[in-house]
C-alpha positions in Angstrom: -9.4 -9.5 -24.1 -8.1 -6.7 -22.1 -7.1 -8.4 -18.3 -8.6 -6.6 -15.7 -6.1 -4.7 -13.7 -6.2 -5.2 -9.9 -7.0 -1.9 -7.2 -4.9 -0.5 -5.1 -6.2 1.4 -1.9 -3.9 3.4 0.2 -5.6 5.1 3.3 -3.7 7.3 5.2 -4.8 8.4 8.8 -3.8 11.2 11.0 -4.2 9.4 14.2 -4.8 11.8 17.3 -2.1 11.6 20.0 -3.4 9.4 22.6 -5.3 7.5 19.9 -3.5 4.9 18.7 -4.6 2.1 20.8 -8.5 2.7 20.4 -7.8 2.8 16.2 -5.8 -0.7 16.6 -8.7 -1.9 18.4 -11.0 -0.4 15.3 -9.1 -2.0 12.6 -9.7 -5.5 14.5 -13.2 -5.3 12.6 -11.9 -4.8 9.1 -11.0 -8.6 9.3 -14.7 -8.9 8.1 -13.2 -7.9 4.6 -12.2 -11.6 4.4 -15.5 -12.7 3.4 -15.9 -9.9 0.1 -16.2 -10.4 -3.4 -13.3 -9.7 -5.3 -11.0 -8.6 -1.6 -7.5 -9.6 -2.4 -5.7 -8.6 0.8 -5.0 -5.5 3.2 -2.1 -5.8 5.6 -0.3 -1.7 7.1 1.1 -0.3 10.3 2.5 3.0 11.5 4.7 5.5 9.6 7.5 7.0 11.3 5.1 10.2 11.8 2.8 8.2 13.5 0.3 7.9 10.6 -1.6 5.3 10.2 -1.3 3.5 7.1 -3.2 0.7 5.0 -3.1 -0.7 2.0 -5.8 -2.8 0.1 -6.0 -4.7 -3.0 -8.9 -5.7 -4.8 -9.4 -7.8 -8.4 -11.5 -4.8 -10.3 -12.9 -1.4 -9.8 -16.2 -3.5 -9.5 -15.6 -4.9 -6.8 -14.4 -2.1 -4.8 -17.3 -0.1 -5.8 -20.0 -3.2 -4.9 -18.4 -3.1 -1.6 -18.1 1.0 -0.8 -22.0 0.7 -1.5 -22.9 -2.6 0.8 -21.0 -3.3 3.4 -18.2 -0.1 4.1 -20.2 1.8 5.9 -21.5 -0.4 8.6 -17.7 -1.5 9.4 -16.5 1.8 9.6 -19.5 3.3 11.9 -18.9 -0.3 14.2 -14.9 0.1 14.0 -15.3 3.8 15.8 -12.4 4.6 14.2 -13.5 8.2 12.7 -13.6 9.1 16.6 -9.6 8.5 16.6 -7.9 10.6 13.8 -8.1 14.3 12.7 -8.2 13.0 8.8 -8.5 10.3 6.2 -7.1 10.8 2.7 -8.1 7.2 0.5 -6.3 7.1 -2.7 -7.2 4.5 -5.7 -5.0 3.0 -7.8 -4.1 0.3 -10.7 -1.3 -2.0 -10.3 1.0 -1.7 -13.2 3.8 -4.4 -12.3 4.2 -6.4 -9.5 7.3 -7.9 -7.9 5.7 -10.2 -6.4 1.4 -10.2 -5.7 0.7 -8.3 -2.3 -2.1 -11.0 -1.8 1.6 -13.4 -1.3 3.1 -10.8 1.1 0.0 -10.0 2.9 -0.4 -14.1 4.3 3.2 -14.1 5.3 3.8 -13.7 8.8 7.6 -12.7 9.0 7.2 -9.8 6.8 8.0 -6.4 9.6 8.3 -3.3 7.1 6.8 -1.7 4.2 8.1 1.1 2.3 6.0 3.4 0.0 7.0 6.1 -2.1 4.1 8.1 -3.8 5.6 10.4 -7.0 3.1 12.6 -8.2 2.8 15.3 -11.6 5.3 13.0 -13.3 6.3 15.1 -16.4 7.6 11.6 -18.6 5.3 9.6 -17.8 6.5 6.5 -20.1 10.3 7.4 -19.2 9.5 7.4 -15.5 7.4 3.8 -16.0 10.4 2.7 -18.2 12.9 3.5 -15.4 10.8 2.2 -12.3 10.5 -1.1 -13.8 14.2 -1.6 -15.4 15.6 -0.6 -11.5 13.0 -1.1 -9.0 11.8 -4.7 -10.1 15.0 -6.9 -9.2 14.7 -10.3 -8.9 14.0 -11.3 -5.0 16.1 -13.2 -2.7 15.7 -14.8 0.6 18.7 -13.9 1.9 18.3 -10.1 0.8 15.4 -9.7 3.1 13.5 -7.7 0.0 9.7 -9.7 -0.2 8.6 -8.0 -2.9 6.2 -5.4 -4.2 4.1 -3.7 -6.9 4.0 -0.5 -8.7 0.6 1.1 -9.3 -0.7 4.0 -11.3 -3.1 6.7 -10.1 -6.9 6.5 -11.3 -8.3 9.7 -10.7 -4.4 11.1 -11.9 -2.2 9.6 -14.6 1.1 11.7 -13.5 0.7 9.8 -10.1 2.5 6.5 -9.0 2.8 4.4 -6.1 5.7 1.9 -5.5 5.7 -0.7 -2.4 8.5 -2.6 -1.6 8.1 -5.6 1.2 10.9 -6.2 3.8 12.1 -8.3 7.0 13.3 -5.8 8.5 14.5 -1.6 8.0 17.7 -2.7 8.0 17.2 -4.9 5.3 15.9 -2.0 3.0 18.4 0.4 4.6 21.5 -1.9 3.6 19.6 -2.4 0.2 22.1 -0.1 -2.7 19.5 -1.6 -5.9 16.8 0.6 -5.1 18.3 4.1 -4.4 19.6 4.9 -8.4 15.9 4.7 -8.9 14.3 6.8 -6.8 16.9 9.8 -7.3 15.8 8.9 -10.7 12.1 9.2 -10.0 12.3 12.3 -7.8 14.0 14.5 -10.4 10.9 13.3 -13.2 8.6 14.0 -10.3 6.9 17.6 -9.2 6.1 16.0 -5.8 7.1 12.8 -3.7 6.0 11.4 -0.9 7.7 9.2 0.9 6.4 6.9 4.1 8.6 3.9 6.3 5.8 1.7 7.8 6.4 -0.8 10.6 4.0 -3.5 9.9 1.1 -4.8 12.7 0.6 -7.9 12.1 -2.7 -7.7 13.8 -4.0 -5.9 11.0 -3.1 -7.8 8.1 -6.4 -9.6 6.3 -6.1 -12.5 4.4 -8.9 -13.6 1.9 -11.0 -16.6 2.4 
């Protein structure tokens, strides 16, 4: 039998200047995804932009789509969060690999950066998935600072990849040499990268029940 791959959900906000409190205060209510079938963990923070990132994981594409059609809506209209940003762009995907599960990183309370790099209209697909994995995937320390991470494919887009890496601290992923062959590597397979440095809020990190 086929194992279910788990969902990845990336939102991405354009918070309005001034707004950044009153969308904190909104993803407060989001801690109510505890109690979901099927919700695996969210944790995010704020990109060096000042966007508003989060990502979710989920154990099927069932269970994200039972709960956009219960229980989405009402958190979102009680959050009031659509008052604070000038967009949202929500992005689905399937984990490939991990480094380590996200549902582990999201329940540990030290962890103060996230780094995601979104390659999209991937010409070599296999040879980019081949290359990712081989250099992006090393075995984690403790005394690297590097927590871990996963690498996720695109649903609505097959050319599309998302790779998160876990960290104590900046410094620890600046000071980090392992990672960089790879994403040189990844940019020249890729048409298009994206690339975001997130500080972690704790306060918005949800742990399943």
């Amino acid at each position: 039998m086929r194992r279910t791959l788990s969902i990845i959900k990336l939102i991405r906000c354009a918070v309005t200047e001034g707004q950044k409190e009153s969308f904190s205060q909104g993803q407060s209510v989001w801690s109510e995804l505890k109690g979901c079938d099927g919700f695996e963990g969210q944790c995010g923070g704020w990109s060096e932009d000042g966007e508003a990132l989060v990502l979710g994981q989920w154990r099927s594409k069932k269970h994200v789509s039972a709960f956009m059609e219960s229980v989405h809506d009402a958190l979102a209209l009680k959050s009031h969060q659509q008052r604070t940003y000038r967009y949202c762009d929500v992005h689905y995907f399937e984990k490939v690999k991990n480094i380590q599960p996200i549902v582990d990183n999201v329940i540990q309370p030290n962890r103060s950066f996230i780094h995601l790099t979104l390659y999209r209209q991937i010409q070599h697909v296999n040879r980019f998935t081949h290359d990712i994995l081989n250099t992006e995937n090393p075995e984690p320390k403790a005394s690297d600072g590097m927590l871990g991470g996963f690498l996720a494919r695109g649903i609505s887009a097959d050319d599309c990849f998302l790779v998160a890496t876990f960290w104590r601290s900046y410094s620890h992923f600046k000071g980090d040499r392992r990672i960089t062959p790879c994403r040189i590597r990844g940019a020249e397979q890729s048409g298009n990268v994206s690339e975001w440095r997130v500080n972690e809020e704790a306060a918005w990190k949800v742990s399943p029940l």
